[in-house]
C-alpha positions in Angstrom: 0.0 0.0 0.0 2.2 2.7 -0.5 1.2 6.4 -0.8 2.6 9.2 -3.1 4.8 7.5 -5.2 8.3 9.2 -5.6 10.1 6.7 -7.4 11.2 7.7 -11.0 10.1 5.2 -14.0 13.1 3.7 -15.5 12.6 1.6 -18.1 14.2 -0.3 -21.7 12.6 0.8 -24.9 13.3 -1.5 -27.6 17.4 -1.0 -26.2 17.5 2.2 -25.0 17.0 3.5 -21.6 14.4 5.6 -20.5 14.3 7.4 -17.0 11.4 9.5 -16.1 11.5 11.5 -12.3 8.3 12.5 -10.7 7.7 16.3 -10.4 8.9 15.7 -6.3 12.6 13.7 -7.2 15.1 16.5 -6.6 16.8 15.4 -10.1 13.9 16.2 -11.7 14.8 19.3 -13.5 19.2 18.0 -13.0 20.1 17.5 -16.7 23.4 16.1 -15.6 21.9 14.0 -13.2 19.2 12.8 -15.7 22.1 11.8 -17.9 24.1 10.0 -15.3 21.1 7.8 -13.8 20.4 6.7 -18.0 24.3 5.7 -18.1 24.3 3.9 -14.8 20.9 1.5 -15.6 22.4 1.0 -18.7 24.9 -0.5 -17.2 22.5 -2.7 -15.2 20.4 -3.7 -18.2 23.6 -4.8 -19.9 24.8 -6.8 -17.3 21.0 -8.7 -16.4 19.7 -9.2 -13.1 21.4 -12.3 -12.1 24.9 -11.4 -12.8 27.7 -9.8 -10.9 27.6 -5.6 -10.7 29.3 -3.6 -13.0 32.0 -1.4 -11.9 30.5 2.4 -11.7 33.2 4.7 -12.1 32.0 7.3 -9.6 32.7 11.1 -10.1 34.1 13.2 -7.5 30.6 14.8 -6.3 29.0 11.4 -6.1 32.3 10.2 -3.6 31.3 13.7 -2.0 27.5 12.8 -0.9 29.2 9.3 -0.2 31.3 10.9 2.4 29.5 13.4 3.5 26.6 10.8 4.8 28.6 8.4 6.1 30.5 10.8 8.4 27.1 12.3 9.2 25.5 8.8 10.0 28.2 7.7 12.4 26.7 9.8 15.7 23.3 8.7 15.0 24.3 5.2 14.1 25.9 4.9 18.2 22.2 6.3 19.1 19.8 4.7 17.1 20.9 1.7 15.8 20.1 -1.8 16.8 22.9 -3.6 18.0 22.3 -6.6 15.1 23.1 -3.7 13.3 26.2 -2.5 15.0 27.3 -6.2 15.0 27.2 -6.5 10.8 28.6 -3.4 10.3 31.6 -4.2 12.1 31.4 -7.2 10.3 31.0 -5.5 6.8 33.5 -2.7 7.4 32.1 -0.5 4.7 35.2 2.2 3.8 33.7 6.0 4.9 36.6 7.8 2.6 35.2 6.3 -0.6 32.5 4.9 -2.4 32.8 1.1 -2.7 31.9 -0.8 -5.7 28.6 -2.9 -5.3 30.5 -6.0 -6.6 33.6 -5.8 -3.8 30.7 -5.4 -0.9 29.1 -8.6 -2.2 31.8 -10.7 -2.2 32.2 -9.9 1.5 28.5 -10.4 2.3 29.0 -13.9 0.6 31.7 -14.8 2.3 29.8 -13.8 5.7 26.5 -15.0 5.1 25.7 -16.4 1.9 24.0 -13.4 0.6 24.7 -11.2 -2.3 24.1 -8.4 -4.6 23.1 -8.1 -8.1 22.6 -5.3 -10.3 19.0 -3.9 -11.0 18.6 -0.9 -13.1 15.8 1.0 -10.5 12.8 -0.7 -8.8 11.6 -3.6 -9.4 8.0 -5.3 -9.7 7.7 -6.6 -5.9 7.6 -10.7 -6.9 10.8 -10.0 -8.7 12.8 -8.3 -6.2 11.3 -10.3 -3.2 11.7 -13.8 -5.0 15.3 -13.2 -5.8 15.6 -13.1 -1.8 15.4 -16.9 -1.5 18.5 -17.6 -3.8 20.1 -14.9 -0.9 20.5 -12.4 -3.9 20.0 -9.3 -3.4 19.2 -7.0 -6.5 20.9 -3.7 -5.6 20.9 -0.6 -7.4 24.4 1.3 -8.0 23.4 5.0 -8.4 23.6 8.2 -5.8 20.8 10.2 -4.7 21.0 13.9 -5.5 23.4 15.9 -4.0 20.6 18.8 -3.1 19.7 16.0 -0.4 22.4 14.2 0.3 20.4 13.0 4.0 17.1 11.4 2.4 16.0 9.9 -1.0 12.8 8.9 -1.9 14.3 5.6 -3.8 16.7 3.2 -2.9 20.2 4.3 -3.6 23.5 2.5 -3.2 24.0 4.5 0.3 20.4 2.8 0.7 21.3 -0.4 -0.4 24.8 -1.0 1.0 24.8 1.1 4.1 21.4 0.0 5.0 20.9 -3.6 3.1 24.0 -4.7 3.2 25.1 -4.2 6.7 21.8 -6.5 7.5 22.6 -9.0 4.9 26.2 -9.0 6.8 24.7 -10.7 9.8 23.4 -14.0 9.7 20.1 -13.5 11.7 19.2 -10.6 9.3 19.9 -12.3 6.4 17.8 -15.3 7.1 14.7 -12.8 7.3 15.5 -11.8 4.0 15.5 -15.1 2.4 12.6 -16.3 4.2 10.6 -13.2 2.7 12.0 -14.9 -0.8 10.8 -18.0 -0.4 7.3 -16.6 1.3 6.4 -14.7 -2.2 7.5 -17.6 -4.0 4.7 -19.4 -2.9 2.3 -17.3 -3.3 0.2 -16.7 -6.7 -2.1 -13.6 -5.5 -1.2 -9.7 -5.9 -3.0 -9.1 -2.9 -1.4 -11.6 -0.5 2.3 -10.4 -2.3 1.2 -6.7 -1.3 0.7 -7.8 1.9 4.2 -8.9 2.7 5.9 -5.7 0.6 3.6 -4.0 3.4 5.4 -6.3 6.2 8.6 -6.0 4.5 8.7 -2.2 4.8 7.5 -1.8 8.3 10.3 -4.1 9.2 13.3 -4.4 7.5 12.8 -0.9 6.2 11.8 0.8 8.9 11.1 -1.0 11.6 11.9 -0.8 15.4 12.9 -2.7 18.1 13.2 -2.2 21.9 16.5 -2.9 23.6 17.3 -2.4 27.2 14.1 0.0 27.5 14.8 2.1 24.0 13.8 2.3 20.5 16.4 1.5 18.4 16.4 1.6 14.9 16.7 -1.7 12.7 15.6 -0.8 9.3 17.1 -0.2 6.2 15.8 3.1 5.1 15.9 4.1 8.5 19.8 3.6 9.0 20.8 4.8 5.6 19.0 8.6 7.2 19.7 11.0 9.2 16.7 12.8 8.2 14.7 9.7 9.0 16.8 8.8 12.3 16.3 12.2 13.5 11.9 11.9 12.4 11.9 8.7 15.1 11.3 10.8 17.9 8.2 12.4 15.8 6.6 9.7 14.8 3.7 7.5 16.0 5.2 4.8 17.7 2.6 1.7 17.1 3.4 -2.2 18.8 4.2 -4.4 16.1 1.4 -6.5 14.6 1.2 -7.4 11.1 -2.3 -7.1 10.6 -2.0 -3.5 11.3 1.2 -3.3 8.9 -0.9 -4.9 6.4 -2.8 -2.1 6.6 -1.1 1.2 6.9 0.2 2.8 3.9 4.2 4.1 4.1 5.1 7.1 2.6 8.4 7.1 0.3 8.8 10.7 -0.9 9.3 11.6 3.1 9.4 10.5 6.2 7.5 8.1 8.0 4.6 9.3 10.2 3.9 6.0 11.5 6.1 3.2 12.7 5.9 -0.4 14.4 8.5 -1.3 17.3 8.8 -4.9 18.5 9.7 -5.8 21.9 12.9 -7.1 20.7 15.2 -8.9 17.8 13.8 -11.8 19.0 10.2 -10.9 18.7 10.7 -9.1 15.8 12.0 -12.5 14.6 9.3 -14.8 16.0 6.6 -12.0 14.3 7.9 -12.6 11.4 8.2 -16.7 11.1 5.0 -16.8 12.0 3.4 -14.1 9.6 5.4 -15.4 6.7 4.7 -19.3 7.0 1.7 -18.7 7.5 0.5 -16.0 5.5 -1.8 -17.7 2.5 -3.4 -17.0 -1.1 -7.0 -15.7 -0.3 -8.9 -18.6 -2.0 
């Protein structure tokens, strides 16, 4: 269910890419940037969803926004962050000075946990993004959001993806979720019940919650890859987890999130989600 689309329309016409940004993206009137995003999911395209990444070679202002975030995340990381979180970036030990290449951070996420990253051009239809998740596969894009907003995006972006996916996949409780959620859509046939899960998926690895020695800490992707959003935590309408709420409530992507689900710890976060996704079934 989500509300107020931001996410830009990228797209292969007969061999050439096309990339459309919603009046909202901050690159929307960027010719540079509009030019950039084409070359960069053409270099997805050409290299198929089920290969290895492409080296990017990254221009100076993109290593800027990489820096600059990854400096200003490292405060509110020691705040908010869940310490699964902590543990699998220590594991990961993502460089701050520089912009890694989506391929190098794979190959140490597989040799952690199994998991890794492929290249995908810009979003994907939800049963072919969440299905990939039960090979471990992770389809990643390799672009940088703006630099006008260097602390939020309103799509996945590789700070997105690596900061905040790949730290997860990086630990081995996290990256069983994932695969579970794979192998969940795979068995399902209905749009609705495959909407359902996107809906748990985002409420939880994306942004959710979980309570830890009497606090809110932040275990989410999106969440962690934001200082914006970090900072909107203490705003927001803090709900108990339950997935027939999530199920329910639509998430916002072109700003921060006015509601959010906490569990009462990893654990119940984990045992929520076992249950929900073996059990969750095709309205007949």
């Amino acid at each position: 269910m989500e509300e107020n689309s931001g996410y830009p329309d990228i797209r292969n016409v007969g061999g050439t890419v096309v990339v459309d940004f919603p009046p909202s993206h901050p690159g929307h009137h960027d010719v540079a940037y509009h030019r950039r995003r084409v070359a960069i999911a053409e270099a997805a395209f050409r290299a198929g969803p089920a290969s290895s990444a492409p080296d990017i070679a990254y221009t100076d202002e993109e290593q800027r926004v990489w820096r600059t975030v990854s400096a200003a995340l490292t405060g509110p990381h020691v705040k908010h962050a869940c310490r699964e979180f902590l543990e699998g970036a220590d594991r990961l030990d993502l460089p701050a000075d520089r912009l890694p290449q989506l391929g190098e951070v794979s190959d140490r996420i597989e040799q952690l946990t199994g998991a890794r990253f492929s290249p995908a051009p810009g979003m994907l239809a939800p049963r072919d993004f969440y299905s990939s998740l039960a090979e471990r596969r992770f389809q990643a894009t390799q672009y940088i959001r703006h630099p006008s907003r260097p602390h939020f995006s309103p799509e996945p972006d590789m700070i997105h993806e690596i900061i905040g996916h790949g730290t997860a996949l990086a630990h081995d409780r996290w990256a069983d979720l994932y695969e579970m959620f794979g192998h969940t859509v795979r068995r399902l046939a209905g749009r609705e019940a495959v909407s359902a899960v996107s809906n748990v998926f985002w409420f939880t690895m994306e942004a959710g919650l979980v309570k830890e020695d009497g606090d809110i800490k932040a275990c989410g992707a999106t969440l962690l890859s934001s200082c914006g959003e970090l900072e909107n935590i203490a705003r927001a309408d803090i709900r108990p987890l339950d997935t027939t709420a999530v199920q329910r409530q639509p998430y916002v992507v072109t700003g921060y999130q006015p509601v959010l689900f906490c569990a009462e710890s990893f654990d119940h976060l984990e045992d929520v989600l076992r249950d929900y996704l073996t059990g969750i079934q095709d309205k007949k």
